[in-house]
C-alpha positions in Angstrom: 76.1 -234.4 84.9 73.2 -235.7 86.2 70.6 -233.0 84.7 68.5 -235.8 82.6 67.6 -237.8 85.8 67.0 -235.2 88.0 64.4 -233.2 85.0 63.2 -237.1 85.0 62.7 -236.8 89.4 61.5 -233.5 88.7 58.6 -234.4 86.6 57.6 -237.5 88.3 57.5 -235.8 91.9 55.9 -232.5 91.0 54.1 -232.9 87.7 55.8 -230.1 86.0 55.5 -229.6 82.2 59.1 -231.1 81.1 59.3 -228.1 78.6 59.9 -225.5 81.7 62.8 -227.9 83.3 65.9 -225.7 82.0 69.2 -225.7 84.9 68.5 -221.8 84.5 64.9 -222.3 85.5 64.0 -220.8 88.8 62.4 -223.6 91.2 59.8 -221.5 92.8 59.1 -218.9 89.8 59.7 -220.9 86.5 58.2 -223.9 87.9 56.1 -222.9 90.8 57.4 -225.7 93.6 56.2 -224.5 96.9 57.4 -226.1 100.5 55.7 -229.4 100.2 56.9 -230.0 96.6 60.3 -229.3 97.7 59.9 -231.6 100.6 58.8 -234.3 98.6 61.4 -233.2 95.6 64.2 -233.2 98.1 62.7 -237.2 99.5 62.9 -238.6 95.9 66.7 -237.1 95.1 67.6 -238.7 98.7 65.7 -242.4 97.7 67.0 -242.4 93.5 70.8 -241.3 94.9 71.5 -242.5 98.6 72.0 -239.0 100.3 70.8 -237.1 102.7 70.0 -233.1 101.7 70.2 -231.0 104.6 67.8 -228.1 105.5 70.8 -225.7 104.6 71.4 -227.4 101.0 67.7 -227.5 100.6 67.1 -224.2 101.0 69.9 -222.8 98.9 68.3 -224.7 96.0 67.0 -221.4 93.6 67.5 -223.2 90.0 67.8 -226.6 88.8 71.4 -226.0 88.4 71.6 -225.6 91.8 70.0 -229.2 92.7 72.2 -230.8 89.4 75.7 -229.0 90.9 74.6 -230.4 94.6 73.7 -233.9 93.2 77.4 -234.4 91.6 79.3 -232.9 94.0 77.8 -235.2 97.0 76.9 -238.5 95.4 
């Protein structure tokens, strides 16, 4: 599972308190990422694992869980 790197990306790109980074927590509610943080959340995940996250995937991300599940299933 790749859940410690991706709370890692997580707080690097967006500056989120580590403590809130849960796979249950909500993206937008739990951890307040608007458009641009998910932009620049979805550009680091692409660089640190050599994907590319489309628009659909993107916006299907709710929870970390969501982003963790997508990360191991594609890369």
């Amino acid at each position: 599972m790749s859940f410690d790197r991706v709370k890692e990306i997580i707080v690097d790109t967006i500056n989120c308190d580590e403590d809130k980074i849960t796979l249950d927590a909500s993206l937008k509610d739990d951890m307040g990422i608007d458009s641009l943080d998910a932009m620049e959340l979805s550009m680091a995940l692409e660089e640190e694992y050599s994907l590319t996250i489309p628009e659909e995937a993107l916006a299907n991300f709710v929870t970390v869980k969501d982003i963790v599940d997508y990360i191991d299933q594609n890369s």
